[in-house]
Every structure is written in C-alpha cells, then in structure tokens.
C-alpha positions in Angstrom: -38.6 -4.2 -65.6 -37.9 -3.4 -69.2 -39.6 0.5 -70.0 -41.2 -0.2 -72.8 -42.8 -3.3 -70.5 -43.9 -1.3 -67.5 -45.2 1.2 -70.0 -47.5 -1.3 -71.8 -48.5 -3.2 -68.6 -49.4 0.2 -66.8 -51.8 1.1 -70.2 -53.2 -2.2 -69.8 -54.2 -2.2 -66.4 -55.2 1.6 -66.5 -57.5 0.1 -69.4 -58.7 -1.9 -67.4 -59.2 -0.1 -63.8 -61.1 2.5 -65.9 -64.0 -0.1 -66.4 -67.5 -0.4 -64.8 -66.8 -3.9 -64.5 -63.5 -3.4 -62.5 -65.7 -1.3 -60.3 -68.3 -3.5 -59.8 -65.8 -6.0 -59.1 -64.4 -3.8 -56.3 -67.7 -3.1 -54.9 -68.1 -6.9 -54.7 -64.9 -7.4 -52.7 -66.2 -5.0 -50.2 -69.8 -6.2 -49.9 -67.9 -10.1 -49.2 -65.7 -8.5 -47.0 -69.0 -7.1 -45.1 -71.1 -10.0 -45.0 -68.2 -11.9 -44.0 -68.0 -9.8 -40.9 -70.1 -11.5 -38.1 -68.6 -14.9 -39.6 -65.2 -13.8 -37.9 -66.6 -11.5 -35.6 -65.3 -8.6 -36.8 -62.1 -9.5 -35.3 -58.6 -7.3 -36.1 -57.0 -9.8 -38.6 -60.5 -9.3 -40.6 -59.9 -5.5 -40.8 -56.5 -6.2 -41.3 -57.1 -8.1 -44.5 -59.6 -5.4 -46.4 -57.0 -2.3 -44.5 -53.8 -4.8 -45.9 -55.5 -5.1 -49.5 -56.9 -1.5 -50.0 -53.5 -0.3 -49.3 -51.8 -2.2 -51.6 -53.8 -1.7 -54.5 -53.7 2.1 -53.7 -49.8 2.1 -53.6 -49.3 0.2 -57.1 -52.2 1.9 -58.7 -50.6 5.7 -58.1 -47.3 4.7 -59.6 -49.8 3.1 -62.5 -51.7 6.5 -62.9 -48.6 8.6 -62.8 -47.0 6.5 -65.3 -50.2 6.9 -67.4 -50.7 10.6 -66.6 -47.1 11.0 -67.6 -47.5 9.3 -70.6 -50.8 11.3 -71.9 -49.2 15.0 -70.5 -46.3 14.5 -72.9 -48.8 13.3 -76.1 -50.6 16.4 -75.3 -47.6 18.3 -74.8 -46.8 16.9 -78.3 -49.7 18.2 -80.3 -49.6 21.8 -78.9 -46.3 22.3 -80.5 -47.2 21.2 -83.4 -49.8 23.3 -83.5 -47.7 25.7 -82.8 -45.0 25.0 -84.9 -47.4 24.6 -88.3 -49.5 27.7 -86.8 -47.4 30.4 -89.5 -46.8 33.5 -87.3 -46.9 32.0 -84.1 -44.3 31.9 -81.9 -42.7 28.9 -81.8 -40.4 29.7 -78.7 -43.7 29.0 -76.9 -43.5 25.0 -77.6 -41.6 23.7 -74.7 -43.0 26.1 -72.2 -43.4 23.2 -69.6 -39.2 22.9 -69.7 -38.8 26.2 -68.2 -37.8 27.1 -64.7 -40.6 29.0 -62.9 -40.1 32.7 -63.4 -39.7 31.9 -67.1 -43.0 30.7 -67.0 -44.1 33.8 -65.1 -43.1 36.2 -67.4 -45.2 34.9 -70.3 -47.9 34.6 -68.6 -47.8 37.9 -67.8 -47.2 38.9 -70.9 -50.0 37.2 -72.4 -51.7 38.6 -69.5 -51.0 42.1 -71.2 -52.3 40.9 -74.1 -55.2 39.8 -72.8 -56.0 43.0 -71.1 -55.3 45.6 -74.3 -57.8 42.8 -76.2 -60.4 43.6 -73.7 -59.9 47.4 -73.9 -60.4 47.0 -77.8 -63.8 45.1 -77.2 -64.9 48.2 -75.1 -64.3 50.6 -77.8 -65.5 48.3 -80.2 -62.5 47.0 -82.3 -61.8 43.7 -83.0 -60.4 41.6 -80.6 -58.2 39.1 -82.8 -55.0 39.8 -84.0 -51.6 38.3 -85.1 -48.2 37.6 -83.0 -45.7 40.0 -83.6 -43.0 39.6 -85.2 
C-alpha cells in the first residue's frame, strides 16, 4: 500500500472506531455471539469464532492507532517548535528535543530541573518567579 493511502485509510477508520455507534455495534456482535450460545452449545468452534475475530480486529487496529498516534505526536511535535521558534528569547535548540539520544534528554531536564528549583526558592523569599532564557 501507497503511504499517503494507508495514512488516509488508518484516519478514516480511527474516525470511525472512535464512535458510539462503532461501539454499540461491537457490543452487538458480542450480545449475538451470547445468545447464540446454547444454539451451538457452546461448542469450541463457537469460542473459536468470537476468540478468531477479537484477535484480528485487535491486531489491525494497533497498527491503525500507532499509525494515528504517530501521525498526531509529530503535529504536536510540530506546533511546540514553532512556538518555540516565534517565542523571541527562547531557546530554539530545544525544538527537536524528541531527536535526541537519551542522556541528551537527561541533561535538560535536569537543567530545567535547576531552574525549577532556584524559581521556587524565589517564591519563598517572595520574588517573582518568571523570568527570561538566557542568553
């Protein structure tokens, strides 16, 4: 499948899954699948079907959400840094934070860790708290 394709038939059926109606729907599959019980005597191949179905929906609908989750975690992504980036005095090394190997990642937040910590000391004698990145 095409990219742009599985992209707009994963935002389509997300859409979609996301609806009361789809639930309901679901819920009525199972109820069936209940009442429907005694009728085959609650044999194996009837708690293979609803086990068999269940499963497959489960296994295409994770690679549909992570395509989705994907897709909305990189828009977000997308907005910090340019709020960053039109933010004057902020620090615009910050905008592709989520590149960076771990211990990168570490040390800013420890940093602004710091930060956080001399802000709080400054409430407590009764300064201001707010204050502008360095240059």
């Amino acid at each position: 499948m095409q990219n742009g394709f599985y992209g707009s038939v994963a935002k389509t059926v997300a859409r979609w899954c996301g609806r009361p109606a789809t639930f309901s729907l679901a819920v009525g599959v199972i109820v069936v699948w209940i009442v429907t019980g005694p009728v085959f005597g609650f044999s194996d191949t009837w708690q293979l079907v609803i086990n068999t179905g269940t499963t497959i929906v489960t296994f295409l609908m994770v690679f549909l959400i992570q395509n989705t989750q994907n897709r909305d975690t990189q828009a977000i992504q997308l907005k910090l840094d340019e709020l960053i980036r039109a933010h004057n005095g902020a620090h615009n090394a910050l905008m592709d934070l989520e590149e960076l190997e771990e211990h990168q990642l570490e040390e800013f937040r420890r940093r602004y860790e710091r930060l956080a910590a001399l802000a709080r000391e400054r409430l407590g004698r009764g300064e201001l708290d707010t204050d502008t990145p360095d240059a």
